[in-house]
PyMOL commands that place a pseudoatom at each C-alpha (Angstrom):
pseudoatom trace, name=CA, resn=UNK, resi=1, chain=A, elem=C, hetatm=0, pos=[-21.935, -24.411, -32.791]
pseudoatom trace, name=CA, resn=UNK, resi=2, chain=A, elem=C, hetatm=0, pos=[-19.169, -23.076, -30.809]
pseudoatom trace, name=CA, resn=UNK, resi=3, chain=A, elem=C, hetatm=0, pos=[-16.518, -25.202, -29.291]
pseudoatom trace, name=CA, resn=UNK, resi=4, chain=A, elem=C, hetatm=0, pos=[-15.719, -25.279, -25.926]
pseudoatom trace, name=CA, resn=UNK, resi=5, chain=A, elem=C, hetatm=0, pos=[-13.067, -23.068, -24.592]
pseudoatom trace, name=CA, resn=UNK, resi=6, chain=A, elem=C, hetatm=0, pos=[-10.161, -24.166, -22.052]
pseudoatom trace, name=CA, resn=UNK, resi=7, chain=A, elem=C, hetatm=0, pos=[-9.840, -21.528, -19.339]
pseudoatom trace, name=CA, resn=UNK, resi=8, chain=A, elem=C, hetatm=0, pos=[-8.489, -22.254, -16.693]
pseudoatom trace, name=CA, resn=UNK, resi=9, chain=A, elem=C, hetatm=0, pos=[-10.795, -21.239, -13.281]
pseudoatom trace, name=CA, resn=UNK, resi=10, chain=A, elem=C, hetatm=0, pos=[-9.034, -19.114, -10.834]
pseudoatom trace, name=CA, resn=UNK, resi=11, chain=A, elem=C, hetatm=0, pos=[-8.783, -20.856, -7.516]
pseudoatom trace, name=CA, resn=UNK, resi=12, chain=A, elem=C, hetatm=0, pos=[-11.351, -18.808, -4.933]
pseudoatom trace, name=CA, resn=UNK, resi=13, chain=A, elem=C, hetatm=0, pos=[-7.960, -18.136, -2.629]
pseudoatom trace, name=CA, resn=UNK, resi=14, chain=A, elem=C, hetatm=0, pos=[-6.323, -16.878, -5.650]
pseudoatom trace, name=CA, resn=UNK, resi=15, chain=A, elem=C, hetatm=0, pos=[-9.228, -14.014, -6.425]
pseudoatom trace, name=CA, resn=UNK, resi=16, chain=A, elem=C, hetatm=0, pos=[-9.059, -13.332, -2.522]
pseudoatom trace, name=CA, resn=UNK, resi=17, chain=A, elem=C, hetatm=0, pos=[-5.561, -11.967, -2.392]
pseudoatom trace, name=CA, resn=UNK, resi=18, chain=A, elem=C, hetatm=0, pos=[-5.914, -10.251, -5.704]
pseudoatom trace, name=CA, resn=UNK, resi=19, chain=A, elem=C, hetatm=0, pos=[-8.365, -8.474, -4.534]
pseudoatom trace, name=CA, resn=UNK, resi=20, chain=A, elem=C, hetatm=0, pos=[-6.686, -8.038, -0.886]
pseudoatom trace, name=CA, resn=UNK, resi=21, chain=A, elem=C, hetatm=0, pos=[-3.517, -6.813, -2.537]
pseudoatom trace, name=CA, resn=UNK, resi=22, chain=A, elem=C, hetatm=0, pos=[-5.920, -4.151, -4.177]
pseudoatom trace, name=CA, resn=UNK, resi=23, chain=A, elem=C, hetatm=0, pos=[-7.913, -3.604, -1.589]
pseudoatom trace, name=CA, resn=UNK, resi=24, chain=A, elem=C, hetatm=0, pos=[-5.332, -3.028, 1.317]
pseudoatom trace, name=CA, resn=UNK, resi=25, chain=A, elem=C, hetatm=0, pos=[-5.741, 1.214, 0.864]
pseudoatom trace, name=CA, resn=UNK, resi=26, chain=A, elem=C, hetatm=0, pos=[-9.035, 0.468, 2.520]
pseudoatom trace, name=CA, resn=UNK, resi=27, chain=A, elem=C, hetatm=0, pos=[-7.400, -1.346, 5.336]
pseudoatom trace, name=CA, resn=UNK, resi=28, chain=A, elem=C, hetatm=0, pos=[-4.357, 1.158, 5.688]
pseudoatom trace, name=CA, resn=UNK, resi=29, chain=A, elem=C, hetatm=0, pos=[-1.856, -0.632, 4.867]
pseudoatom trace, name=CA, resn=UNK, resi=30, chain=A, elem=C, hetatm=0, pos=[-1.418, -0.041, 1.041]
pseudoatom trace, name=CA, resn=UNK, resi=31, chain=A, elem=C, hetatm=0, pos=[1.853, -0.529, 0.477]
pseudoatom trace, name=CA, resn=UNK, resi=32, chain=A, elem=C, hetatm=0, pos=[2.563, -3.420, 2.960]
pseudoatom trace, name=CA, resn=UNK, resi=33, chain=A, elem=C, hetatm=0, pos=[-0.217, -6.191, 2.245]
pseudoatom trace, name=CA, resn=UNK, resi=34, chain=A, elem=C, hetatm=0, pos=[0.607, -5.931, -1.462]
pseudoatom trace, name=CA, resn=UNK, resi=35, chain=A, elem=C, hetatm=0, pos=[4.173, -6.231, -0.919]
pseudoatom trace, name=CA, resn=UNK, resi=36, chain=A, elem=C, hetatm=0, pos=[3.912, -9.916, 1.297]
pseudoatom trace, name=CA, resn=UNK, resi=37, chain=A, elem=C, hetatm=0, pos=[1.674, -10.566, -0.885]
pseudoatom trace, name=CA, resn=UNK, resi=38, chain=A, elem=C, hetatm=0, pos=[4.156, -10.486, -3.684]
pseudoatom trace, name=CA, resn=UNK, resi=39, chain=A, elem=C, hetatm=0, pos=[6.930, -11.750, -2.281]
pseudoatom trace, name=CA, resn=UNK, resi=40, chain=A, elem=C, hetatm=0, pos=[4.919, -14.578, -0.916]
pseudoatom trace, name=CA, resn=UNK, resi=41, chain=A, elem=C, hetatm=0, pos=[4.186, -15.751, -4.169]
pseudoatom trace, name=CA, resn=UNK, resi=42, chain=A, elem=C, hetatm=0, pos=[6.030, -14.015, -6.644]
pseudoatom trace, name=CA, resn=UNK, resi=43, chain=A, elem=C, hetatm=0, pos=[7.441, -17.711, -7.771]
pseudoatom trace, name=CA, resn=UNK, resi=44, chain=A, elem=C, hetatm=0, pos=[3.628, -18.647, -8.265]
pseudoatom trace, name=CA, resn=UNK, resi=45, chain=A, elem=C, hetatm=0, pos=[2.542, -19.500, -11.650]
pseudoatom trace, name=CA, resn=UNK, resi=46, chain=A, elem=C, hetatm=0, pos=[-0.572, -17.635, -11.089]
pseudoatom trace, name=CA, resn=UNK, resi=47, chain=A, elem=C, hetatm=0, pos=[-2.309, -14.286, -11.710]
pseudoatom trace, name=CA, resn=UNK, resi=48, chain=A, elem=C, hetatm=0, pos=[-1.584, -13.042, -7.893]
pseudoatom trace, name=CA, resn=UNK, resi=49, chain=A, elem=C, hetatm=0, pos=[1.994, -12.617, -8.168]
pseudoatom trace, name=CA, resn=UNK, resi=50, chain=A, elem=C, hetatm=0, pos=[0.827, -9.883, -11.070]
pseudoatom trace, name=CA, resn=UNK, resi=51, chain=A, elem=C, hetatm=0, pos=[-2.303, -8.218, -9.166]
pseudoatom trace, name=CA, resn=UNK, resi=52, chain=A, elem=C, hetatm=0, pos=[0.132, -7.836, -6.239]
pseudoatom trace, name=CA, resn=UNK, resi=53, chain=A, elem=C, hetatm=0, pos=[2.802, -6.013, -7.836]
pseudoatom trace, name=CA, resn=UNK, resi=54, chain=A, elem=C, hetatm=0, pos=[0.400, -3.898, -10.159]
pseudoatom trace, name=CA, resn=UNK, resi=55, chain=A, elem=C, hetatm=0, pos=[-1.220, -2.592, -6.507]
pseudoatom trace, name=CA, resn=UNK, resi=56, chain=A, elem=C, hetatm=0, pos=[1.985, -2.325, -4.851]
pseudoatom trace, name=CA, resn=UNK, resi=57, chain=A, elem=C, hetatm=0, pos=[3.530, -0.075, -7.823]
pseudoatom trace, name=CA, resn=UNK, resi=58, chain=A, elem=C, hetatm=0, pos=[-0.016, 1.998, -7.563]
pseudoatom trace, name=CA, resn=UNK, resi=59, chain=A, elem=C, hetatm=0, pos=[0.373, 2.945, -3.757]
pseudoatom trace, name=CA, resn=UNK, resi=60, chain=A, elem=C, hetatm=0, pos=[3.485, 3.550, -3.709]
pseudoatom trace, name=CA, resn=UNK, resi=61, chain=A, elem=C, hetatm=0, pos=[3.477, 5.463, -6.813]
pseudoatom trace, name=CA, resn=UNK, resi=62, chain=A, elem=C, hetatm=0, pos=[0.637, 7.521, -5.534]
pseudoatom trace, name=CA, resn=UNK, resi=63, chain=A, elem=C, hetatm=0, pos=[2.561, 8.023, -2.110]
pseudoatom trace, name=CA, resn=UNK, resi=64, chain=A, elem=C, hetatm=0, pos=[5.309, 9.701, -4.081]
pseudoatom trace, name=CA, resn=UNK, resi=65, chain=A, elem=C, hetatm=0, pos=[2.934, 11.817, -6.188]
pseudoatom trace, name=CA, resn=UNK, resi=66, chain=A, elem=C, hetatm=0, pos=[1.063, 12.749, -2.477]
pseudoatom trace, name=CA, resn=UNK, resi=67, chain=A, elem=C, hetatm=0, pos=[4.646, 13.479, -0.984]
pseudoatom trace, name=CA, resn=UNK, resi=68, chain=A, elem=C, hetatm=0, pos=[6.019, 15.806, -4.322]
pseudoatom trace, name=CA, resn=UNK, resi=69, chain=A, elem=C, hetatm=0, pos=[2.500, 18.306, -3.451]
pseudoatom trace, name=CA, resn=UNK, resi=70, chain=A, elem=C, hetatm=0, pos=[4.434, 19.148, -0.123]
pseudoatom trace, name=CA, resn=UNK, resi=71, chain=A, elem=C, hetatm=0, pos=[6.198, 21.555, -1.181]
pseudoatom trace, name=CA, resn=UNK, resi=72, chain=A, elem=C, hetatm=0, pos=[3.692, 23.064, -3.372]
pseudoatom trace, name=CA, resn=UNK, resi=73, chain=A, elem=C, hetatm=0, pos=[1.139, 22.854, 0.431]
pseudoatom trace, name=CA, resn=UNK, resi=74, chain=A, elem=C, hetatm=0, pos=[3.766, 25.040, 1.371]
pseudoatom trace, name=CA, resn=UNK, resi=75, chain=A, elem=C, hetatm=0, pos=[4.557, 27.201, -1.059]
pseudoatom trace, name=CA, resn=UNK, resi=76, chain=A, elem=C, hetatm=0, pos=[1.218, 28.098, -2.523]
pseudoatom trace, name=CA, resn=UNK, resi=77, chain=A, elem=C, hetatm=0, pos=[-1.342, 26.278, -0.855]
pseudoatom trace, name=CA, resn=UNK, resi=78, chain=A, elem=C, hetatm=0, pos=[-2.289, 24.469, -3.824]
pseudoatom trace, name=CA, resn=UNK, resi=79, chain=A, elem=C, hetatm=0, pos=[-0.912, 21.283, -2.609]
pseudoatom trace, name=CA, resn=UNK, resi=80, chain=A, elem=C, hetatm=0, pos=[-3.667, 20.270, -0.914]
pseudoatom trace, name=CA, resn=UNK, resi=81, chain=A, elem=C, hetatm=0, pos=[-6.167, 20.283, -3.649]
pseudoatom trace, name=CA, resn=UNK, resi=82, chain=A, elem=C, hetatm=0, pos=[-4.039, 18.616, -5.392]
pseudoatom trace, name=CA, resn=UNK, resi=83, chain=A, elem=C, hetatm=0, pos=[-3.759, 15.939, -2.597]
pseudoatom trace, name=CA, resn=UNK, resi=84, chain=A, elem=C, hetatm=0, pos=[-7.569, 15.533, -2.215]
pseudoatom trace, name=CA, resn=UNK, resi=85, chain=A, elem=C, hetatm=0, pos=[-8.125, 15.210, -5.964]
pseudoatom trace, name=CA, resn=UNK, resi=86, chain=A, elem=C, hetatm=0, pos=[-5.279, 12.757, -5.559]
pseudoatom trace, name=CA, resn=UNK, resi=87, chain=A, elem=C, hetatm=0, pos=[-7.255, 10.994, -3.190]
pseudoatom trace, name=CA, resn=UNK, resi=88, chain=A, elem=C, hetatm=0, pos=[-10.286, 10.660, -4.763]
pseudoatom trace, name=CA, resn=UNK, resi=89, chain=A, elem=C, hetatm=0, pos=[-9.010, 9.256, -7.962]
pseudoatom trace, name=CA, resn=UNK, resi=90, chain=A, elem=C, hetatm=0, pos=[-6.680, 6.489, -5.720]
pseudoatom trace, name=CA, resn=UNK, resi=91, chain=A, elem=C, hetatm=0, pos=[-11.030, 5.692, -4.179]
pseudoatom trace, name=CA, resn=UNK, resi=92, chain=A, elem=C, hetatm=0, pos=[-11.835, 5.342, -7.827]
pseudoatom trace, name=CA, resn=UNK, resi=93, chain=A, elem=C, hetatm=0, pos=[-8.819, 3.653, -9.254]
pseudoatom trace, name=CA, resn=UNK, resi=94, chain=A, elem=C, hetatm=0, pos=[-9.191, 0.871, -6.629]
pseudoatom trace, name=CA, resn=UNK, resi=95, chain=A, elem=C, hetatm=0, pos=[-12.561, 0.460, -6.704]
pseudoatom trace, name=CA, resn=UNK, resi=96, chain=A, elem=C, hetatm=0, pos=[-12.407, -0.380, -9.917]
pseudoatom trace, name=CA, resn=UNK, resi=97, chain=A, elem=C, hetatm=0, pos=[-8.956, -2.524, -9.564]
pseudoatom trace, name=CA, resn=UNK, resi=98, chain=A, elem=C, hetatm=0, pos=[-11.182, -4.497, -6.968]
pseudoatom trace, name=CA, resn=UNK, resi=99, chain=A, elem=C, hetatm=0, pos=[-13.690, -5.144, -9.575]
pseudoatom trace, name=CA, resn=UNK, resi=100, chain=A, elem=C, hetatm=0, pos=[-11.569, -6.658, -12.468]
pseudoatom trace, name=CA, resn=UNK, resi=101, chain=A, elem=C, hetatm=0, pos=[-9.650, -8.437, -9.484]
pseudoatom trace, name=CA, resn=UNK, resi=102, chain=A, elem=C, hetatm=0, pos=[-13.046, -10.158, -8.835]
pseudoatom trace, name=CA, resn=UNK, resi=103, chain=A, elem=C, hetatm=0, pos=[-13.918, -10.860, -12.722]
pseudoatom trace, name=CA, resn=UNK, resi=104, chain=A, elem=C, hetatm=0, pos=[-10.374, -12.346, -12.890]
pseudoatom trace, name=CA, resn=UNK, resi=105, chain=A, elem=C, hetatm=0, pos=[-8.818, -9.438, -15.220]
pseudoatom trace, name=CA, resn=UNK, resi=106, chain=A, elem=C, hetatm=0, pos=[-5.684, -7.413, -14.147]
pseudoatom trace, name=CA, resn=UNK, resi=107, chain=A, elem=C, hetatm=0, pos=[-6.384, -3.963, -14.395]
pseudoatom trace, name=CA, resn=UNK, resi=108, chain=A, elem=C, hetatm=0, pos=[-3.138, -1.039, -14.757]
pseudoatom trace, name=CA, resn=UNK, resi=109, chain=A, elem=C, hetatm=0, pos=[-3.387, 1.815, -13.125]
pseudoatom trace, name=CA, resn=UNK, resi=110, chain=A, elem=C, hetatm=0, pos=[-2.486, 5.069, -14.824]
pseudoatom trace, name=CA, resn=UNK, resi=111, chain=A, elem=C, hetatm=0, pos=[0.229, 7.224, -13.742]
pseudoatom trace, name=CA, resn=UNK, resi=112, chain=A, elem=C, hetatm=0, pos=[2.170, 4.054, -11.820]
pseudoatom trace, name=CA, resn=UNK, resi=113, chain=A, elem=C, hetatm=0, pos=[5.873, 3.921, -12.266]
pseudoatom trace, name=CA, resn=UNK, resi=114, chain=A, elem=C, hetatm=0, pos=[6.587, -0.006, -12.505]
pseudoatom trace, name=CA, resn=UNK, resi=115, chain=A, elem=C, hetatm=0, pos=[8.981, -0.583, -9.603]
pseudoatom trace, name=CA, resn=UNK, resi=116, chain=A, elem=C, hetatm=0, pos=[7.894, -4.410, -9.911]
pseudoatom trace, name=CA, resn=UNK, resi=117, chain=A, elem=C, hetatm=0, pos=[6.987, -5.342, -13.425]
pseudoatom trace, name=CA, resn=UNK, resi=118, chain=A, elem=C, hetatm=0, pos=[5.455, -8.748, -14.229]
for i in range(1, 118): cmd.bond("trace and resi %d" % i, "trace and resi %d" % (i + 1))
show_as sticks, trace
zoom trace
């Protein structure tokens, strides 16, 4: 017989602005919404202070990486491949962010430097 577990359910207002602070590339404002959100509740003692700073380290992250293929644009016209792939993986990557945000499980992004770290 298996006992019963203590976990603790995540508020419905709490899932909303993890996946929000996700979700915000879809509402063009990726690196803004995420970024209230954290320091709106960054002295929370719940998961949205984390899913906040995990999506604003991704966007902004992923800006950088979008702004570094400039030069190469210019250069050798590479750039913007490399900007649409970049693209596509972000639609991917926060799809699935959105996901774990609604089964209540932080996901990390790849390729994210950690400007916030919780």
């Amino acid at each position: 017989m298996n006992a019963p577990v203590n976990v603790t359910p995540v508020e419905s207002s709490h899932r909303l602005l993890n996946i929000l602070s996700h979700g915000a590339w879809f509402l063009s404002a990726p690196i803004l919404i995420p970024l209230v959100v954290y320091l709106v509740t960054k002295d929370d003692h719940t998961t949205v202070p984390a899913h906040a700073a995990e999506a604003f380290n991704f966007h902004l992250s992923w800006t950088i990486w979008c702004l570094l293929c400039v030069p190469l644009i210019l250069l050798f016209g590479l750039g913007s491949l490399l900007i649409f792939l970049l693209g596509i993986a972000a639609f991917v990557l926060v799809i699935i962010a959105i996901v774990k945000a609604a089964n209540d499980e932080l996901y990390r992004y790849p390729l994210t430097i950690r400007f916030f770290n919780v």
